[in-house]
N, C-alpha and C positions, 0 to 999 in steps of 0.2 A: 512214880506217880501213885502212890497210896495216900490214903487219908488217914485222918491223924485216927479214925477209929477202925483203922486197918484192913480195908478192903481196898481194892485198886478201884482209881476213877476212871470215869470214862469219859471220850475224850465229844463234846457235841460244839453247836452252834448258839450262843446265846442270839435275844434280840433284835441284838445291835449286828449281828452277823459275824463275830468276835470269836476267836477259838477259846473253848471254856473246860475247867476239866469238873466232873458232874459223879459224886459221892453217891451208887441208889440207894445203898443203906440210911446214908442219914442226913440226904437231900444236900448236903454242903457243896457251893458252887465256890470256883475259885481261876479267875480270868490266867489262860497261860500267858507264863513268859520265858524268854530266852534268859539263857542261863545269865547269871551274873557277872560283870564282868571281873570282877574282884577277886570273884574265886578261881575264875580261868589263869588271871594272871598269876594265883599265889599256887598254883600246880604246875604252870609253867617253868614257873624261877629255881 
């Protein structure tokens, strides 16, 4: 969970009541998601 300018985000609520993960350095919001499932399966195989 870092940001692409390398401090971890943290983890809030936006708006919409939606899990967000929230950069304080450099304000950048970025909605969670579960992981992918693409990648799950190409670690699995």
């Amino acid at each position: 969970m870092r940001c692409q300018c390398g401090r971890t985000r943290t983890i809030v609520l936006d708006r919409h009541f939606r899990t967000a993960l929230l950069c304080p350095k450099c304000d950048a919001t970025e909605l969670a998601r579960p992981a992918k499932p693409e990648e799950e399966a190409l670690t699995a195989s």
